[in-house]
C-alpha positions as CSV (number, residue, x, y, z in Angstrom):
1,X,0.0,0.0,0.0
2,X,1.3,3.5,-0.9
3,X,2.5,5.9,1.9
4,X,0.4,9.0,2.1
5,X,3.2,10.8,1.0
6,X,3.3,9.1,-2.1
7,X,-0.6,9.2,-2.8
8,X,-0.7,13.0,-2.8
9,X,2.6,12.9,-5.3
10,X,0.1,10.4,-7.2
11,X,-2.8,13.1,-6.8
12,X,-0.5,15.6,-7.8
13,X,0.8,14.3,-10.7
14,X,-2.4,13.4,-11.7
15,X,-3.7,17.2,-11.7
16,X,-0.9,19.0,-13.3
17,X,-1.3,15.5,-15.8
18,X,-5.1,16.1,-16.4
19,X,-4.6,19.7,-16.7
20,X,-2.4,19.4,-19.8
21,X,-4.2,16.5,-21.5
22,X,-7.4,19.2,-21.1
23,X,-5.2,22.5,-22.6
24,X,-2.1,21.1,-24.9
25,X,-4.8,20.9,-28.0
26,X,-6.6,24.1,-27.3
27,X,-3.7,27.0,-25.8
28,X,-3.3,29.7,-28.1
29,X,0.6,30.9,-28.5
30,X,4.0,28.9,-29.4
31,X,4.3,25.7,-29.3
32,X,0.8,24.9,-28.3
33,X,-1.1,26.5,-31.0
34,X,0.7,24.7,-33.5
35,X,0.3,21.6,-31.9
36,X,-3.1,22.2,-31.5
37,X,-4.1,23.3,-34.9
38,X,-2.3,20.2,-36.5
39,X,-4.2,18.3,-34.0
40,X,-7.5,19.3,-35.0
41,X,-6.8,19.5,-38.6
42,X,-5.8,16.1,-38.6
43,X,-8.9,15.1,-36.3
44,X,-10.9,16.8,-39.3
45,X,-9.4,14.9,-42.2
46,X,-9.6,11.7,-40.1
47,X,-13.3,11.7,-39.6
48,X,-14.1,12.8,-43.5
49,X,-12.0,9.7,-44.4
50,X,-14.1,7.5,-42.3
51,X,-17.3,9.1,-42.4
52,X,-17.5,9.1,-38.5
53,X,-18.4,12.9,-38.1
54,X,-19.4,15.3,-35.9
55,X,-23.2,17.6,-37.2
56,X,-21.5,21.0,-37.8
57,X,-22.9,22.6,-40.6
58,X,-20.6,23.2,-44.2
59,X,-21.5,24.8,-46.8
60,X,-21.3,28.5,-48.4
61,X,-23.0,30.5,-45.8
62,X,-22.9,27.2,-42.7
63,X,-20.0,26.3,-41.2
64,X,-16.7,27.5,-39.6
65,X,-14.0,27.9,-42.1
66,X,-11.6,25.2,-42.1
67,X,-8.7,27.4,-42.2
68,X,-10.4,30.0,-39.9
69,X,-8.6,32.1,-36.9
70,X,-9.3,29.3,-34.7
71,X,-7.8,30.2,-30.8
72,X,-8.8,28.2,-27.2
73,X,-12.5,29.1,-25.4
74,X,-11.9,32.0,-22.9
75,X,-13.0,29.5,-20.3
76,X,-12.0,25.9,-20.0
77,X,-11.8,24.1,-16.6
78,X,-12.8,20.9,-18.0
79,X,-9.7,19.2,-15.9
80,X,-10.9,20.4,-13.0
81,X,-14.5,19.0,-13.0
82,X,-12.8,15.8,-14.2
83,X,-10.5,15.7,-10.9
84,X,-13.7,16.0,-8.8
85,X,-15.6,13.5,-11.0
86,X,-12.4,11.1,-10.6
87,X,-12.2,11.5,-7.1
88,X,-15.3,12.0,-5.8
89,X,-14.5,15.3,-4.8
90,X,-17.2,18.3,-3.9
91,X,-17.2,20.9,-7.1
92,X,-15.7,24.1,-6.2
93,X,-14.7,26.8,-8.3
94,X,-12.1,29.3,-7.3
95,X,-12.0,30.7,-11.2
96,X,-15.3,32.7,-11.1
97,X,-17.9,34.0,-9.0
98,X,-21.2,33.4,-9.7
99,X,-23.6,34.8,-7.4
100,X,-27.3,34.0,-6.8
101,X,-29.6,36.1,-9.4
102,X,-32.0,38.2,-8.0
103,X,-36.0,39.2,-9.2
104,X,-36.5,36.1,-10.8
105,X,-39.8,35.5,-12.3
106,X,-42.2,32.9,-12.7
107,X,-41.7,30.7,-15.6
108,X,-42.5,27.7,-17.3
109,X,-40.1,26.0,-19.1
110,X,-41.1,23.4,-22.5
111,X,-44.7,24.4,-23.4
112,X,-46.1,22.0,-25.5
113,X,-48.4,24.4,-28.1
114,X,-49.2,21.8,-30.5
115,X,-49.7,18.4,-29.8
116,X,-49.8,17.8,-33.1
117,X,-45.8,16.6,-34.4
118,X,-44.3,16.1,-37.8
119,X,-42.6,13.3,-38.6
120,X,-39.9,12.4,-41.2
121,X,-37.6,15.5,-41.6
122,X,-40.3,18.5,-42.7
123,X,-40.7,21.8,-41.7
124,X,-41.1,22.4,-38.2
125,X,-44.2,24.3,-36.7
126,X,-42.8,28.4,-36.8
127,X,-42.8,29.0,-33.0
128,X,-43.3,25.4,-32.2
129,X,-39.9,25.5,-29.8
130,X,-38.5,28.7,-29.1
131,X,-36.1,27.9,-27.2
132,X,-33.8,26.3,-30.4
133,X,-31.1,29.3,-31.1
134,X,-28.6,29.2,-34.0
135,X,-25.3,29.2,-33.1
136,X,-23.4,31.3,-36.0
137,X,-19.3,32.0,-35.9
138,X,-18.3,34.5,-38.3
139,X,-21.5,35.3,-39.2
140,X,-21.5,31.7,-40.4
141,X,-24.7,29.5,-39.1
142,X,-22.7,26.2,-37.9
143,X,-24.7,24.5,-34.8
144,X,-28.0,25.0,-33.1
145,X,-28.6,25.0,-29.5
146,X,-30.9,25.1,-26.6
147,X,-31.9,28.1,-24.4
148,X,-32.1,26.6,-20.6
149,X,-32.1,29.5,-18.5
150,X,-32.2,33.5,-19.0
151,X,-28.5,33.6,-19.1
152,X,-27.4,30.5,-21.0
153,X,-27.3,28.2,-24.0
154,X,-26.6,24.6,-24.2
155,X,-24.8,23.0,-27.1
156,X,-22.5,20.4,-28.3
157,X,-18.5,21.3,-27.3
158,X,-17.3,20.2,-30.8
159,X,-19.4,23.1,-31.7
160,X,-17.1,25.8,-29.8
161,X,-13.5,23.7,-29.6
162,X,-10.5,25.4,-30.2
163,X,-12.4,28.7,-31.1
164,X,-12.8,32.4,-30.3
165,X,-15.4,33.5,-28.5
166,X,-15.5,37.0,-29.8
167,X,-16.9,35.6,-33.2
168,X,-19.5,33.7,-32.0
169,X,-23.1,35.3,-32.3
170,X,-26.8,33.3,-31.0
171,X,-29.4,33.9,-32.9
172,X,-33.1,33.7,-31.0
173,X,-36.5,33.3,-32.6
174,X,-35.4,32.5,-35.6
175,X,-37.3,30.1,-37.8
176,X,-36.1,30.7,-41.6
177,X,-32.7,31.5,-41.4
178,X,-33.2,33.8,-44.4
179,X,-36.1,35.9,-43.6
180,X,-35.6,36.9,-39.7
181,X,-38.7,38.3,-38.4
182,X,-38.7,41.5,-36.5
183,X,-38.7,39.7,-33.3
184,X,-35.9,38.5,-34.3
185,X,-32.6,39.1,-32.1
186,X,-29.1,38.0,-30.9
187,X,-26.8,37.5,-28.2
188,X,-23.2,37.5,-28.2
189,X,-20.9,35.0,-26.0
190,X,-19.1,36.3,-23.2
191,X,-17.7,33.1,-22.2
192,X,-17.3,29.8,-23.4
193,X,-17.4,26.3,-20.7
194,X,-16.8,22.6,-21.4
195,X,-16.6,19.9,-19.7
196,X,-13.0,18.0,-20.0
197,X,-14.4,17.8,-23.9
198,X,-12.6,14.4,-25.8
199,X,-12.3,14.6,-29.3
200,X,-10.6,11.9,-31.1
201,X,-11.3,9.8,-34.2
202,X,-14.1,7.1,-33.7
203,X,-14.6,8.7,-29.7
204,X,-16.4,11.7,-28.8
205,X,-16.9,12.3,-25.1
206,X,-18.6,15.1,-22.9
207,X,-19.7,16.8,-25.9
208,X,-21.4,19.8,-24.1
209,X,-20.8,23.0,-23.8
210,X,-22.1,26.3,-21.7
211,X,-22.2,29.5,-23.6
212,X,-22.6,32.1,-21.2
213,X,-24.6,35.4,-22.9
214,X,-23.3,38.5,-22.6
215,X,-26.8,39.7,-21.3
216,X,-29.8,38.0,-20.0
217,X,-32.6,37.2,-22.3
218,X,-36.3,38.3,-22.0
219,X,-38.5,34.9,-20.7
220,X,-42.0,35.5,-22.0
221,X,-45.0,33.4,-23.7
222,X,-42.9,33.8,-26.7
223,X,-39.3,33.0,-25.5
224,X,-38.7,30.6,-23.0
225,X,-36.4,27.2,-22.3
226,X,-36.4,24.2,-22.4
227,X,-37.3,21.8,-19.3
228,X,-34.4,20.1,-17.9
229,X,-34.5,16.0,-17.5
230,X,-34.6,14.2,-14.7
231,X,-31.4,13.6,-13.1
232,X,-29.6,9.8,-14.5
233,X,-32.7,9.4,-16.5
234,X,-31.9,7.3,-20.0
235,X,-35.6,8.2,-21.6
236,X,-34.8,4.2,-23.2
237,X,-38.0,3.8,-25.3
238,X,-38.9,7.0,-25.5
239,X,-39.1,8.8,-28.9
240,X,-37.1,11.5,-29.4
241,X,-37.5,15.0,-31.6
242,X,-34.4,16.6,-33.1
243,X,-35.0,20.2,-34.4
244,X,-32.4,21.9,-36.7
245,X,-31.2,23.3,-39.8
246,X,-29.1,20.4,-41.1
247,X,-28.7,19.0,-44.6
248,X,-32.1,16.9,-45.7
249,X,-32.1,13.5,-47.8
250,X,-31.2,15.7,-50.4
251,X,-28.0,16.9,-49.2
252,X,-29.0,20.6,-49.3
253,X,-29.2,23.1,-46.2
254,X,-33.2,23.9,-45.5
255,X,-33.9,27.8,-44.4
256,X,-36.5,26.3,-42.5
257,X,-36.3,24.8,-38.9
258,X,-36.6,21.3,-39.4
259,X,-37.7,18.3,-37.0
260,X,-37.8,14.6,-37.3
261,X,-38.6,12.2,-34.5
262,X,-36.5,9.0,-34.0
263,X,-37.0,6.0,-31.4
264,X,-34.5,6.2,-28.2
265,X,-32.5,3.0,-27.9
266,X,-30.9,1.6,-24.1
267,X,-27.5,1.3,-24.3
268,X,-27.9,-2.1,-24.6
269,X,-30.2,-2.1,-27.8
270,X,-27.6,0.4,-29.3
271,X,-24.1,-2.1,-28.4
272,X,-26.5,-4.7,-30.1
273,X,-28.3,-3.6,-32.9
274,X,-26.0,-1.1,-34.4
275,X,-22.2,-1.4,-35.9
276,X,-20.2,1.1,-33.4
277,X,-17.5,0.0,-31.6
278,X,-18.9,-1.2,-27.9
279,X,-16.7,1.4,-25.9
280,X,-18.3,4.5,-28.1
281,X,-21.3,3.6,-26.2
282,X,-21.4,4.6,-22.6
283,X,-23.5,6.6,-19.8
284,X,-22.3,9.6,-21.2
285,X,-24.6,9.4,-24.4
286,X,-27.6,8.3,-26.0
287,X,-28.3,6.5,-29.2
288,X,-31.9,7.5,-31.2
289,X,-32.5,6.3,-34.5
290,X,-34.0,3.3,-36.6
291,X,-32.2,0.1,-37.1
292,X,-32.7,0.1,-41.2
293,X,-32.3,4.2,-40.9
294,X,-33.7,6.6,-42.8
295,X,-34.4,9.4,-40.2
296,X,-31.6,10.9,-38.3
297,X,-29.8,14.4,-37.5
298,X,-27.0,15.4,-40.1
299,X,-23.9,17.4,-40.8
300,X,-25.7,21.1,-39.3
301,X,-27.7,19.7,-36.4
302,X,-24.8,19.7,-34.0
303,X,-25.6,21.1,-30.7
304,X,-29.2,21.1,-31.3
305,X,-32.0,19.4,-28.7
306,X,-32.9,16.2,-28.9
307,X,-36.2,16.5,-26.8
308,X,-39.1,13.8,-25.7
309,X,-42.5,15.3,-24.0
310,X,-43.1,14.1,-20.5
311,X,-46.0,11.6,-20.3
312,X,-47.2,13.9,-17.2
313,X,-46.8,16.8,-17.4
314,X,-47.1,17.4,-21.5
315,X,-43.8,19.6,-21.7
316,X,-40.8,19.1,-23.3
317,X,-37.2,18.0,-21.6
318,X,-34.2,18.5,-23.1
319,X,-33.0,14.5,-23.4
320,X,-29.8,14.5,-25.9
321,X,-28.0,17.5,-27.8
322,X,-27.1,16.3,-31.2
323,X,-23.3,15.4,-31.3
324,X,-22.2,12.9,-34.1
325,X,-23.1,9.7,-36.1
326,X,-21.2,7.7,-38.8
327,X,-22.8,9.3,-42.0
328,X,-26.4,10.1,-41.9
329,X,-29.9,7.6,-41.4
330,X,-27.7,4.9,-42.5
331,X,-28.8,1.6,-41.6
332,X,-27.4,0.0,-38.2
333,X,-25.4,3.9,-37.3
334,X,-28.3,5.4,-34.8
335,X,-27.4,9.1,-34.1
336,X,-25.1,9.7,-30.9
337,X,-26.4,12.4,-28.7
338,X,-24.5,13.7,-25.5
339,X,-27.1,12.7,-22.7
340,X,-28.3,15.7,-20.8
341,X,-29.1,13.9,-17.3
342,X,-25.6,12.8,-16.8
343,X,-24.7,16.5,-16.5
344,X,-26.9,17.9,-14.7
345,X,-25.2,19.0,-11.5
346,X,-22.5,20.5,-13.7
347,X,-24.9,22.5,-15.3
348,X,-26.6,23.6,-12.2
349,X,-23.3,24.6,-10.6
350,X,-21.6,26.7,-13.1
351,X,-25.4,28.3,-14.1
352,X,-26.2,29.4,-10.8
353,X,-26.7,32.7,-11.5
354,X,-29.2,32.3,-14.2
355,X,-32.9,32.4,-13.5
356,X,-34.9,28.8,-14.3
357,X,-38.3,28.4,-14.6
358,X,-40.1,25.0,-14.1
């Protein structure tokens, strides 16, 4: 058995270990940068080879330019919430202060308005979920996302990775991306959190991200959030509904918010129906799709909700946020989504100074 002295050496090592592993591909300056640009570039190439992708969007006016100016997320303590999760330790920031907000007002989150749902990839309902936000960088649109507060937006971390904040605008009420209407409006990012985000070829991990606005949003009967899930809860059988704007059957980019509704598999039924490697599959995500395909996020969903409606109380709960697949609705690949409930208490903790409604 190790000496005490040598376990905190261990535990030390450990940090200052984790802590690079977390920054070497993301530091801007020297060294770093170029390793992590390399890095991610090869990441990229790798995953068009093999078809295993990440849903950012691509095209003329979609997607971050692959050569772009692309520098670490102002904020990125992802080693440290992995320490705690490691270890068992209480979560405690000494980065940032967040205090309690104040004046709250009474809210509900995930109003169903139409019980009525659309099936197959088609236009969405305008209005139907108001809380979906389009996440542009550059004034390019590349991921959607999920209002869950007043103050934040949740969306997939391969979304924000290795870029600058400054660029990034969030687009709210918007239906057809090319006719806003005057309710229309945006929010810019004034900080950017993720949670020890693992991006490699074949394995995804963790893909969320917080995006912290740089001023609260309005919470009315037009704008609100989504509802949060219940806490470890799989939502296995459930079906799900993906809203976006990503490519159709047709492999074009739709103006129109889009949904599609897939079955949600158990882990189980996922490691056994479909063709991905047993370790991609894990607590940390959710599979939703139909063995033989056919329906499914693609390439521009990334980020976006993947939502069921709760059997009681009629509303929707955020289940899954749309992070990566092997090609699109192909037959024994179900759409991998990061699974919301696992994260909850690092949502809650590093969004307590947002109001929530219920």
């Amino acid at each position: 058995m190790a000496s005490s002295g040598n376990l905190v050496l261990i535990l030390v090592f450990l940090a200052v270990g984790s802590y690079w592993m977390a920054i070497l591909p993301v530091t801007s300056g020297g060294i770093f940068q170029t390793y992590g640009e390399r890095w991610i570039n090869r990441l990229k190439m790798d995953a068009r080879e093999n078809e295993i992708a990440t849903r950012n969007g691509n095209d003329s006016d979609i997607g971050v330019q692959e050569n772009g100016d692309w520098k670490a997320p102002s904020v990125n303590l992802g080693w440290w919430t992995w320490l705690t999760n490691v270890f068992r330790l209480p979560i405690v920031s000494v980065f940032a202060y967040r205090g309690e907000p104040t004046n709250c007002p009474i809210c509900s989150c995930g109003i169903n308005n139409n019980n009525s749902r659309i099936v197959g990839g088609t236009n969405a309902k305008e209005g139907k979920y108001p809380w979906m936000v389009a996440l542009y960088y550059n004034n390019r649109f590349i991921c959607g996302g999920s209002l869950i507060n007043d103050r934040y937006v949740l969306t997939a971390a391969h979304c924000v990775f290795n870029a600058d904040r400054s660029l990034f605008s969030v687009k709210f009420l918007l239906y057809d991306r090319g006719r806003p209407v005057p309710e229309s409006f945006e929010r810019r990012v004034s900080y950017i959190m993720t949670n020890w985000f693992v991006n490699a070829v074949v394995f995804i991990m963790n893909d969320l991200a917080l995006l912290k606005l740089n001023e609260t949003v309005p919470i009315n009967d037009h704008l609100y959030p989504v509802c949060m899930p219940v806490e470890e809860e799989t939502y296995a059988g459930f079906d799900g509904i993906i809203t976006g704007w990503g490519k159709l059957g047709n492999y074009s980019f739709p103006r129109k918010l889009q949904e599609v509704t897939v079955p949600i598999l158990s882990s189980d039924e996922c490691r056994n129906q479909s063709d991905y490697y047993k370790f991609q599959i894990n607590d940390r995500v959710l599979c939703a799709g139909f063995p033989e395909g056919g329906k499914d996020s693609c390439q521009g969903d990334s980020g976006g909700p993947m939502h069921i409606t709760d059997p009681v109380t009629d509303k929707y709960v955020l289940a899954g946020v749309v992070s990566y697949g092997y090609g699109c609705a192909k037959p024994k690949y179900p759409g991998i989504y990061a699974r919301v409930s696992r994260f909850l208490s690092w949502i809650n903790f590093n969004t307590r100074d947002a109001c929530w409604c219920s």
